[in-house]
PDBQT receptor file of N, H, CA, C and O in Angstrom, charges set to zero:
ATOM      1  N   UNK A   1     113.912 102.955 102.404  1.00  0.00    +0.000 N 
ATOM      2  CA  UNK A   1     115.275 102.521 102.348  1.00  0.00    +0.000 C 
ATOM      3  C   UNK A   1     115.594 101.948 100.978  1.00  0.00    +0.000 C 
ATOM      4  O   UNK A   1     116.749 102.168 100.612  1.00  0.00    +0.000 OA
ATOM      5  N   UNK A   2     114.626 101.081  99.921  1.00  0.00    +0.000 N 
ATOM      6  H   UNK A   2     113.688 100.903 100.219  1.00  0.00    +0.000 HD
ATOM      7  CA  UNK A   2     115.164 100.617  99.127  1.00  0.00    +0.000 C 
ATOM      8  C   UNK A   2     115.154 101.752  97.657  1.00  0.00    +0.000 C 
ATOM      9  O   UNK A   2     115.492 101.514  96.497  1.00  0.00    +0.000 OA
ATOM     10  N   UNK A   3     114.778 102.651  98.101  1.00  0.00    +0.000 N 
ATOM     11  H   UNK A   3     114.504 102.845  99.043  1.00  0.00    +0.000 HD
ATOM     12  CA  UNK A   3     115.286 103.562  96.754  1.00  0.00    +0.000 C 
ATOM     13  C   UNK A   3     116.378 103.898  97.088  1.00  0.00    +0.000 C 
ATOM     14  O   UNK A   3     117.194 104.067  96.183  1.00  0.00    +0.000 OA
ATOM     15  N   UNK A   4     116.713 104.072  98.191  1.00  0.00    +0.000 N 
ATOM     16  H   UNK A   4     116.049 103.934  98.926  1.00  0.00    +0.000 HD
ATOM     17  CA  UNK A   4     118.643 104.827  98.279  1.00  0.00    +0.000 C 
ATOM     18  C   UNK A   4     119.314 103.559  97.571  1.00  0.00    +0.000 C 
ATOM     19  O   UNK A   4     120.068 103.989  96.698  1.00  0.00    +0.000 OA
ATOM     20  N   UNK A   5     119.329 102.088  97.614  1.00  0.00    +0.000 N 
ATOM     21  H   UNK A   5     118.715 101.739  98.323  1.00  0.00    +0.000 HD
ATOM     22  CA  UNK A   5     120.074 101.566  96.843  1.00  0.00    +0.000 C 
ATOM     23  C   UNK A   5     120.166 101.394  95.497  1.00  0.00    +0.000 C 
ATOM     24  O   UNK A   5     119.105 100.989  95.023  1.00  0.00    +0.000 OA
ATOM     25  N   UNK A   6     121.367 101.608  94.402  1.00  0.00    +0.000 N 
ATOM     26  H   UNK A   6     122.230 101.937  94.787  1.00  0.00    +0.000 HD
ATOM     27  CA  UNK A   6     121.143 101.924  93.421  1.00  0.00    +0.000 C 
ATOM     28  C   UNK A   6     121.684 100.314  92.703  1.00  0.00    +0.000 C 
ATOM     29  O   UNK A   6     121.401  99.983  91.552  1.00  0.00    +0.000 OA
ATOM     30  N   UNK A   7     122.650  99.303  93.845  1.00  0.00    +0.000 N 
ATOM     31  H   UNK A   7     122.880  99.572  94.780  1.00  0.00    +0.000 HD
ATOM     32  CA  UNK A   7     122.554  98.329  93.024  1.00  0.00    +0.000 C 
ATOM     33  C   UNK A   7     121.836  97.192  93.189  1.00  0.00    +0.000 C 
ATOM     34  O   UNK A   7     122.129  96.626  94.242  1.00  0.00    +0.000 OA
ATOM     35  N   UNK A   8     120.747  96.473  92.346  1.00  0.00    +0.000 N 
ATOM     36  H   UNK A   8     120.509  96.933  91.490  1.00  0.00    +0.000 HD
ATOM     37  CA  UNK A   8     120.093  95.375  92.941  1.00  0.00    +0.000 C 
ATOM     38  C   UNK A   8     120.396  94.437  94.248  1.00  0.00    +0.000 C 
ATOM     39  O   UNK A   8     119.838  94.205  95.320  1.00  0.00    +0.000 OA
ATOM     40  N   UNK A   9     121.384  94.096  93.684  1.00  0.00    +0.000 N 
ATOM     41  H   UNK A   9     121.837  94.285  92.812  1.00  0.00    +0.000 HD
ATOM     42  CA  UNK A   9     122.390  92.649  94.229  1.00  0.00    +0.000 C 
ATOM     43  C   UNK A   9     122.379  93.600  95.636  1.00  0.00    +0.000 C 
ATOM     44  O   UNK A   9     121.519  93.160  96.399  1.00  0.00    +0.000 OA
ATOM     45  N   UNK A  10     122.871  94.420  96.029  1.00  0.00    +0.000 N 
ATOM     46  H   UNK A  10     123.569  94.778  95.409  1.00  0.00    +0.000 HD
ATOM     47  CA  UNK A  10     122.862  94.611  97.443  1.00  0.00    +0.000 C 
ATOM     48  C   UNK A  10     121.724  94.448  97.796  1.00  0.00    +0.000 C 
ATOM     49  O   UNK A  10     121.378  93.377  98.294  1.00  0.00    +0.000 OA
ATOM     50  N   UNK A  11     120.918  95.417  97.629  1.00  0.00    +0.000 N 
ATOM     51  H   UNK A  11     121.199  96.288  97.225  1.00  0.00    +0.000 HD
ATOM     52  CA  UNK A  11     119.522  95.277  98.292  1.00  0.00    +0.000 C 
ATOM     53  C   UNK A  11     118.985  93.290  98.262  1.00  0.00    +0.000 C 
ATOM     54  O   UNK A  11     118.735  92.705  99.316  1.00  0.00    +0.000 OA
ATOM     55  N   UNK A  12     118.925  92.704  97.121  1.00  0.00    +0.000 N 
ATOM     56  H   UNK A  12     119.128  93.178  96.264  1.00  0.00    +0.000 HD
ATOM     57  CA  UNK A  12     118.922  91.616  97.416  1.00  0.00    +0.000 C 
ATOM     58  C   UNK A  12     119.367  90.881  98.658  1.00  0.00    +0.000 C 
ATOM     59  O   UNK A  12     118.579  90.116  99.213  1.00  0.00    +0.000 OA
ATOM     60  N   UNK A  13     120.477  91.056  99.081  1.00  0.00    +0.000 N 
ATOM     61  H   UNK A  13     121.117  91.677  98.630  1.00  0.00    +0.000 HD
ATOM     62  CA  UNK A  13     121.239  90.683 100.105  1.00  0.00    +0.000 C 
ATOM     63  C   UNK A  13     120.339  90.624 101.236  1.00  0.00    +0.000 C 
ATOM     64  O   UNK A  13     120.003  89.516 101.656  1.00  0.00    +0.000 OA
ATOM     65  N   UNK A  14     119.878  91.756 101.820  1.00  0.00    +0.000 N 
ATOM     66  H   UNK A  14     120.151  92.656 101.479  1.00  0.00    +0.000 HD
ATOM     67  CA  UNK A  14     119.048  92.325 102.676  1.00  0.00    +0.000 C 
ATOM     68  C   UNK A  14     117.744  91.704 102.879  1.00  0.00    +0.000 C 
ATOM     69  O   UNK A  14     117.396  91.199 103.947  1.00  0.00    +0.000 OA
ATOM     70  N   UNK A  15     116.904  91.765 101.627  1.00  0.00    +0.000 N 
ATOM     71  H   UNK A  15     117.186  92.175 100.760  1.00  0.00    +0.000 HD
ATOM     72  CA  UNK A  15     115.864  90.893 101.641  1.00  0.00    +0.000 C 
ATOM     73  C   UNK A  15     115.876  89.892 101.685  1.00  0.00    +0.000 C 
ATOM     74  O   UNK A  15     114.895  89.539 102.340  1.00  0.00    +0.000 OA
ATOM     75  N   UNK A  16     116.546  88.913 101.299  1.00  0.00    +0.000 N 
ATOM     76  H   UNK A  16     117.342  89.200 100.767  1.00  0.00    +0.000 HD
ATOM     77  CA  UNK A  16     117.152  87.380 101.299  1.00  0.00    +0.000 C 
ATOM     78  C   UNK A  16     117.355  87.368 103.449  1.00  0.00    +0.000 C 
ATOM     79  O   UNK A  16     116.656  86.655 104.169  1.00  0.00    +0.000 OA
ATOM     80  N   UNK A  17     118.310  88.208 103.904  1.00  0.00    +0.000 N 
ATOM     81  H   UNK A  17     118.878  88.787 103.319  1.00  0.00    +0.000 HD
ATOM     82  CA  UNK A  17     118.107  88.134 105.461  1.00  0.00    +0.000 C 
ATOM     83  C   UNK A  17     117.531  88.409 106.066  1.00  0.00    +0.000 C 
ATOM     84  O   UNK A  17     117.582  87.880 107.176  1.00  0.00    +0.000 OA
ATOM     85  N   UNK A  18     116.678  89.306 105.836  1.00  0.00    +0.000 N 
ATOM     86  H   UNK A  18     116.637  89.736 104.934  1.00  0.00    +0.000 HD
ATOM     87  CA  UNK A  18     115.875  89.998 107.025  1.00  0.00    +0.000 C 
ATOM     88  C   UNK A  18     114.338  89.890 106.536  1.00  0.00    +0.000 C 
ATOM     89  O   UNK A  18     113.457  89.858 107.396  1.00  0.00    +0.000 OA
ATOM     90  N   UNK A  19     114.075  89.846 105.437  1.00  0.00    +0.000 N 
ATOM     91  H   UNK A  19     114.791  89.872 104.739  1.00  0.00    +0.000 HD
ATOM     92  CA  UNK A  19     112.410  89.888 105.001  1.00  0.00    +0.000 C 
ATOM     93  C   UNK A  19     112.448  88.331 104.335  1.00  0.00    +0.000 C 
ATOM     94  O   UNK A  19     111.326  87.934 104.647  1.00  0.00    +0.000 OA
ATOM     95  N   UNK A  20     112.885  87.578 103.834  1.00  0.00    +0.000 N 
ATOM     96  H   UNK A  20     113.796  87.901 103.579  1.00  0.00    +0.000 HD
ATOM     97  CA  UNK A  20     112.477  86.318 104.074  1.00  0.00    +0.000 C 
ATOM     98  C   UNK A  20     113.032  85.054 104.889  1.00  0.00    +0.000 C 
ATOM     99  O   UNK A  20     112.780  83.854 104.992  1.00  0.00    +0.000 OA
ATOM    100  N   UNK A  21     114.056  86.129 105.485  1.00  0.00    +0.000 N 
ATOM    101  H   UNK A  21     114.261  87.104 105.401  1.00  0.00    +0.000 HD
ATOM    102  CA  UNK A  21     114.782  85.283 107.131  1.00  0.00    +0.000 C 
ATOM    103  C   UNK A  21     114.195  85.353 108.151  1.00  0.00    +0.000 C 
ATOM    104  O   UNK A  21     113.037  84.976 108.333  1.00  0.00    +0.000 OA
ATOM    105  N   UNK A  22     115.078  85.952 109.113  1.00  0.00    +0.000 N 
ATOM    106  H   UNK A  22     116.018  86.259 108.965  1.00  0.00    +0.000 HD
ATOM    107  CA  UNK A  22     114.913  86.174 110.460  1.00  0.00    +0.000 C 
ATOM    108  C   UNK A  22     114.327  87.806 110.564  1.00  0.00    +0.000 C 
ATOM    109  O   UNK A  22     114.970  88.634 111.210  1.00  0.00    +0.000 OA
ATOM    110  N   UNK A  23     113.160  88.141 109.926  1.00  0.00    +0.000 N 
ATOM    111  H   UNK A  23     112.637  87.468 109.402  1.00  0.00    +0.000 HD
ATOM    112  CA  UNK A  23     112.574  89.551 110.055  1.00  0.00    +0.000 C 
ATOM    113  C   UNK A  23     112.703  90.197 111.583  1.00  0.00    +0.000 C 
ATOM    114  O   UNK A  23     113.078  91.345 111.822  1.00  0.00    +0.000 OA
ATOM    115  N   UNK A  24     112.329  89.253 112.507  1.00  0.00    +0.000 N 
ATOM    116  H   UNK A  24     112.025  88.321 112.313  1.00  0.00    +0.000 HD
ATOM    117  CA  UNK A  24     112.214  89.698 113.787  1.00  0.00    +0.000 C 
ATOM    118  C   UNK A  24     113.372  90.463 114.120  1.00  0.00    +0.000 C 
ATOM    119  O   UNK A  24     113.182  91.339 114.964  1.00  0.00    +0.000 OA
ATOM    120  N   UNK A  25     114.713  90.326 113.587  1.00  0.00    +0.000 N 
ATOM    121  H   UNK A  25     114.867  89.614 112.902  1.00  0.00    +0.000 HD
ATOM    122  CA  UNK A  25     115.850  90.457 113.645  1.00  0.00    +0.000 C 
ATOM    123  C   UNK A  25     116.014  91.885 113.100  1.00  0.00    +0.000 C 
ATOM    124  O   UNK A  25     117.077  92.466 113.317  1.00  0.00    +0.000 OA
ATOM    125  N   UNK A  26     115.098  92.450 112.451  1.00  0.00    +0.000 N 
ATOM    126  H   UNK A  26     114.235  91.978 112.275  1.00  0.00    +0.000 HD
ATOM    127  CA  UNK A  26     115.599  93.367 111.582  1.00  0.00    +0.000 C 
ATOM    128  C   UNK A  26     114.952  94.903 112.712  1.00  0.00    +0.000 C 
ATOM    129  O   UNK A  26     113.949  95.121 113.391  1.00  0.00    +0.000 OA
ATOM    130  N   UNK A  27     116.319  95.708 112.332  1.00  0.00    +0.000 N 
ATOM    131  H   UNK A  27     117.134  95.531 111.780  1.00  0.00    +0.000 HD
ATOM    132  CA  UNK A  27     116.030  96.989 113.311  1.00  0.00    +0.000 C 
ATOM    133  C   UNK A  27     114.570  97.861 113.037  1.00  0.00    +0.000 C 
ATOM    134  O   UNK A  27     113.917  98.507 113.856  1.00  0.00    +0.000 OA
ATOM    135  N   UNK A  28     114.319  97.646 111.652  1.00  0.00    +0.000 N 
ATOM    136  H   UNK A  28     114.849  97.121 110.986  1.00  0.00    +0.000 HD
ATOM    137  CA  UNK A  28     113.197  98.870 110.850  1.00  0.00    +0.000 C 
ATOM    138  C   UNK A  28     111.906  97.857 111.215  1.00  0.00    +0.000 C 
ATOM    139  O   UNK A  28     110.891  98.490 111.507  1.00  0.00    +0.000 OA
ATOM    140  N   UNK A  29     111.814  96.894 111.237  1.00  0.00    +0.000 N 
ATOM    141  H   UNK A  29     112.639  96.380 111.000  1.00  0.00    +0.000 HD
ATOM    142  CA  UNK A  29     110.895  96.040 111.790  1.00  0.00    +0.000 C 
ATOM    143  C   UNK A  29     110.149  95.948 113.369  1.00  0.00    +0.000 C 
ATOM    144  O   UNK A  29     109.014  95.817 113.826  1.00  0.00    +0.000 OA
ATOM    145  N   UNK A  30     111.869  96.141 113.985  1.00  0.00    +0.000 N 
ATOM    146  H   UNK A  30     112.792  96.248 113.613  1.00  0.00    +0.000 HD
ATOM    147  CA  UNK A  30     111.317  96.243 115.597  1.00  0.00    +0.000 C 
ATOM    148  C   UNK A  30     110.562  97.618 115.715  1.00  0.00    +0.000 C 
ATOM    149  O   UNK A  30     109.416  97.585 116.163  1.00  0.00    +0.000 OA
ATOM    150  N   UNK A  31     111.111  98.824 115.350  1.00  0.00    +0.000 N 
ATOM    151  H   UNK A  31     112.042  98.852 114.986  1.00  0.00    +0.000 HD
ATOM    152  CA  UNK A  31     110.013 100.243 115.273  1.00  0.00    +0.000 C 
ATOM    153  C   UNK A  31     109.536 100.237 114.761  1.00  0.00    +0.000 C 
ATOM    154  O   UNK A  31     109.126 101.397 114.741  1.00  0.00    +0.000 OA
ATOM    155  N   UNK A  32     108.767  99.414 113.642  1.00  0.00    +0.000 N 
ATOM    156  H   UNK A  32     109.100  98.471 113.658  1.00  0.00    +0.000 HD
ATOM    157  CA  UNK A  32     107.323  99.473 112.963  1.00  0.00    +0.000 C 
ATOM    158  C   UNK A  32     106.299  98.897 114.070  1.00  0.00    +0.000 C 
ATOM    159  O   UNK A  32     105.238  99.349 114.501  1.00  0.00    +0.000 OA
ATOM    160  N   UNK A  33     107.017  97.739 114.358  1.00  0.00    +0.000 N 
ATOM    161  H   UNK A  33     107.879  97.372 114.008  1.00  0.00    +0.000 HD
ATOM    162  CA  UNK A  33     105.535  96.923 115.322  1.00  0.00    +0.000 C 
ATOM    163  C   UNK A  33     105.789  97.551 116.617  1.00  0.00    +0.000 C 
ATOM    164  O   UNK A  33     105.234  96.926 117.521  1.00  0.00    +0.000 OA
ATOM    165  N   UNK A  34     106.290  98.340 116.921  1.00  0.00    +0.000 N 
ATOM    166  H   UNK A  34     106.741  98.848 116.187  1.00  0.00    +0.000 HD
ATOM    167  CA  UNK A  34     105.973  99.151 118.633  1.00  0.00    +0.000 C 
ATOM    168  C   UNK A  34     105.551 100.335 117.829  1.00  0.00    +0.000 C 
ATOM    169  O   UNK A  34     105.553 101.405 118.438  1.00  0.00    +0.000 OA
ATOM    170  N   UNK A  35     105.032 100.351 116.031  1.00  0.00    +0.000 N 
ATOM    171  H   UNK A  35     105.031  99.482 115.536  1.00  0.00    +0.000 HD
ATOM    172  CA  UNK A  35     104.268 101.722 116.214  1.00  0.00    +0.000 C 
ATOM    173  C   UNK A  35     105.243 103.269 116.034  1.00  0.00    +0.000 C 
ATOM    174  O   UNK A  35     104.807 104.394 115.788  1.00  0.00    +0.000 OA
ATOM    175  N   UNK A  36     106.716 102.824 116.262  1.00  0.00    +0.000 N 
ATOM    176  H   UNK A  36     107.070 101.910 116.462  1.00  0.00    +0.000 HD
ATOM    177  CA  UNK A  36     107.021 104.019 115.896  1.00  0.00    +0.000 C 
ATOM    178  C   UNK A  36     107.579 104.203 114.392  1.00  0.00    +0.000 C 
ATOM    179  O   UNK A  36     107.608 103.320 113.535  1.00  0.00    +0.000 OA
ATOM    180  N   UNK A  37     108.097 105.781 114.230  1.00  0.00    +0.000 N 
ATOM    181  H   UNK A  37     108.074 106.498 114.926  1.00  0.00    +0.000 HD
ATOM    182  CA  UNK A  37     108.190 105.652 113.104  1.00  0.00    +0.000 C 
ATOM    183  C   UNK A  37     109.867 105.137 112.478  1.00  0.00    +0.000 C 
ATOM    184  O   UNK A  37     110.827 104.969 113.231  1.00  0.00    +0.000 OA
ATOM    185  N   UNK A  38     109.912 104.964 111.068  1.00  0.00    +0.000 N 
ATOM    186  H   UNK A  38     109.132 105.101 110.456  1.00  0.00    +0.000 HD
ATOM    187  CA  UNK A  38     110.939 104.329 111.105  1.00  0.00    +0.000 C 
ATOM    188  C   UNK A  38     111.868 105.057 109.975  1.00  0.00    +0.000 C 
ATOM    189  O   UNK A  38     111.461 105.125 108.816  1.00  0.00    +0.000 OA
ATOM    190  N   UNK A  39     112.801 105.456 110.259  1.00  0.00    +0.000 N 
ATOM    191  H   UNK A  39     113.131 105.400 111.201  1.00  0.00    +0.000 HD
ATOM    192  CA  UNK A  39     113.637 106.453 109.089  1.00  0.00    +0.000 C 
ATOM    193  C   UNK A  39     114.015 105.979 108.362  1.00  0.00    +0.000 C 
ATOM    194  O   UNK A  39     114.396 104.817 108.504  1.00  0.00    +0.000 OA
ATOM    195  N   UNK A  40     114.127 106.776 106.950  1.00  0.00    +0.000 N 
ATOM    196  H   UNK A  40     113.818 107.720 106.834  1.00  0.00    +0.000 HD
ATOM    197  CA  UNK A  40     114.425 106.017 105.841  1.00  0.00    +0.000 C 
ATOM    198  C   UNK A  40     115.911 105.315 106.122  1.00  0.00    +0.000 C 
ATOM    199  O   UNK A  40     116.103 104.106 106.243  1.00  0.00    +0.000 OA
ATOM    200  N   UNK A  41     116.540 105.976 106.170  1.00  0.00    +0.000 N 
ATOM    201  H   UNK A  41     116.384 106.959 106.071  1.00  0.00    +0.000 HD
ATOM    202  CA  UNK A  41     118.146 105.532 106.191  1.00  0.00    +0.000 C 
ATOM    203  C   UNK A  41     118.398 104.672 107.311  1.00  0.00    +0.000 C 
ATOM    204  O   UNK A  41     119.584 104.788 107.622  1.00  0.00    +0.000 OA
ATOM    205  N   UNK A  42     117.765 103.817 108.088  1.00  0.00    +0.000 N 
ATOM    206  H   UNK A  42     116.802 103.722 107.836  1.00  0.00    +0.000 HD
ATOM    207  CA  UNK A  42     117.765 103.084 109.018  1.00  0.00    +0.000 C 
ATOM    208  C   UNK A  42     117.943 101.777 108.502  1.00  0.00    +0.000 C 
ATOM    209  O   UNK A  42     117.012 101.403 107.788  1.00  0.00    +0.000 OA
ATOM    210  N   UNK A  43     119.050 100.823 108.688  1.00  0.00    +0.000 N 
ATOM    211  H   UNK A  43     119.806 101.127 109.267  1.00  0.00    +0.000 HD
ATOM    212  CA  UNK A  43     119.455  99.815 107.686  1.00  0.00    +0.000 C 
ATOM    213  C   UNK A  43     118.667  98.748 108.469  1.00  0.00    +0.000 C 
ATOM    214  O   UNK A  43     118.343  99.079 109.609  1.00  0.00    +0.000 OA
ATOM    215  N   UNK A  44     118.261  97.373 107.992  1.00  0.00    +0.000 N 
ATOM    216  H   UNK A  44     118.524  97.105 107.066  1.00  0.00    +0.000 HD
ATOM    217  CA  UNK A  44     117.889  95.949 108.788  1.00  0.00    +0.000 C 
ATOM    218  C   UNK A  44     118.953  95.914 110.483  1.00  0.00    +0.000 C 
ATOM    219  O   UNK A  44     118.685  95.946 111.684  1.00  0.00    +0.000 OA
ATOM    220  N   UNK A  45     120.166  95.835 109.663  1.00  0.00    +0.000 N 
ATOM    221  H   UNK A  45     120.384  95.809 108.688  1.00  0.00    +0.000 HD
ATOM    222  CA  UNK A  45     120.692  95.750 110.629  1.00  0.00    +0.000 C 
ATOM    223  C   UNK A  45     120.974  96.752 111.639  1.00  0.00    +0.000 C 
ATOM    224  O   UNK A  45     121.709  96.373 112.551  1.00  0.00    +0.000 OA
ATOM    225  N   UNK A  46     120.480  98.148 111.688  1.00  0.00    +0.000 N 
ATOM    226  H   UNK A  46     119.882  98.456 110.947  1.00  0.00    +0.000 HD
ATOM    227  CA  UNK A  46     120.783  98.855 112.689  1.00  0.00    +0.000 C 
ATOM    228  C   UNK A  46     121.860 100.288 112.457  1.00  0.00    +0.000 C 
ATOM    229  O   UNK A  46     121.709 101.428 112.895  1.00  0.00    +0.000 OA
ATOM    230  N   UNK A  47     122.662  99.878 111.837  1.00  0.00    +0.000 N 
ATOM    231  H   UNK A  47     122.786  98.952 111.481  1.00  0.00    +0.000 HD
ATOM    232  CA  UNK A  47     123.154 100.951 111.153  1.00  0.00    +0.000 C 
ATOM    233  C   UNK A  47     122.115 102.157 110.270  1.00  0.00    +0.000 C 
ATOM    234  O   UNK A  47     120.941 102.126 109.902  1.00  0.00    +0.000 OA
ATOM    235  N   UNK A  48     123.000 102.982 110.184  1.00  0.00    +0.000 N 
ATOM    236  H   UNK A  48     123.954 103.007 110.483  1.00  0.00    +0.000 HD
ATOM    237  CA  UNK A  48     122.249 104.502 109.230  1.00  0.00    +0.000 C 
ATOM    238  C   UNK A  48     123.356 104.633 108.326  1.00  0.00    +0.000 C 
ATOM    239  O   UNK A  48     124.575 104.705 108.477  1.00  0.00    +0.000 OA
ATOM    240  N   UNK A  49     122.119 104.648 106.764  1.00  0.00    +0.000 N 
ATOM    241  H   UNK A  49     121.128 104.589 106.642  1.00  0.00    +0.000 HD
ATOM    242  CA  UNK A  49     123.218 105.042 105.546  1.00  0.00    +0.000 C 
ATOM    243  C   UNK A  49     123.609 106.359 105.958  1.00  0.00    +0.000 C 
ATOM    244  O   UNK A  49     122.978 106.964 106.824  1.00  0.00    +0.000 OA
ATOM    245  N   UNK A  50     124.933 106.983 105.203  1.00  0.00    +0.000 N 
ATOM    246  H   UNK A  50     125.446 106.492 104.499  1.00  0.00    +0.000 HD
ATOM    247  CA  UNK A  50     125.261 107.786 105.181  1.00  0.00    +0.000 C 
ATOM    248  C   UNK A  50     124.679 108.543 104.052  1.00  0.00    +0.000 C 
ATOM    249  O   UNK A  50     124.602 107.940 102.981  1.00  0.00    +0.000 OA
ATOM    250  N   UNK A  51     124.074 110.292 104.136  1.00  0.00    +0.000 N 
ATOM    251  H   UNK A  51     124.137 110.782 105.006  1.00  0.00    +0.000 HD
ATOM    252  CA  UNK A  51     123.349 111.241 102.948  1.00  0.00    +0.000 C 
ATOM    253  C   UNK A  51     124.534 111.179 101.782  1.00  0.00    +0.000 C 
ATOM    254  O   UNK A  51     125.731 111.428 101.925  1.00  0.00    +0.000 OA
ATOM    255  N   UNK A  52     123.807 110.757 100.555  1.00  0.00    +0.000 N 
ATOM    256  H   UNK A  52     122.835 110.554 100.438  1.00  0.00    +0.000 HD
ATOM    257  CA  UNK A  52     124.776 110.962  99.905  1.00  0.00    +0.000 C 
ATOM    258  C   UNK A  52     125.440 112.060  99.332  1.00  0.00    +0.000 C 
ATOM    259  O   UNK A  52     124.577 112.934  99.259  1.00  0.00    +0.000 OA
ATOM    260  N   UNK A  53     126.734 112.597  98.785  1.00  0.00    +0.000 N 
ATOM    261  H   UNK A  53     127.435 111.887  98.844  1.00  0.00    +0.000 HD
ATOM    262  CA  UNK A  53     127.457 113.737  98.919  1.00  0.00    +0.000 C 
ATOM    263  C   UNK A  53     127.183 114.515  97.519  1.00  0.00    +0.000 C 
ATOM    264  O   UNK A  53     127.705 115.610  97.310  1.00  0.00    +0.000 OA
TER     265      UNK A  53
């Protein structure tokens, strides 16, 4: 997921909530630890980036 973002400051955002917050919280987190796999474009929060055009 963090190569699709091209500007720091967003991705910052993300890590600031979910990887040194409330991780448990984060969607790509819950399908890593049950083992499955986890798609790139699968955001913390649950959403999917859109392919870019």
């Amino acid at each position: 997921m963090y190569s699709l973002f091209k500007h720091a400051g967003t991705l910052s955002v993300f890590k600031i909530r979910y990887c040194n917050g409330a991780f448990e919280t984060c969607a790509r987190y819950e399908l890593a630890s049950k083992g499955r796999t986890v798609p790139l474009r699968l955001m913390p929060n649950g959403h999917t980036l859109k392919a870019p055009e």
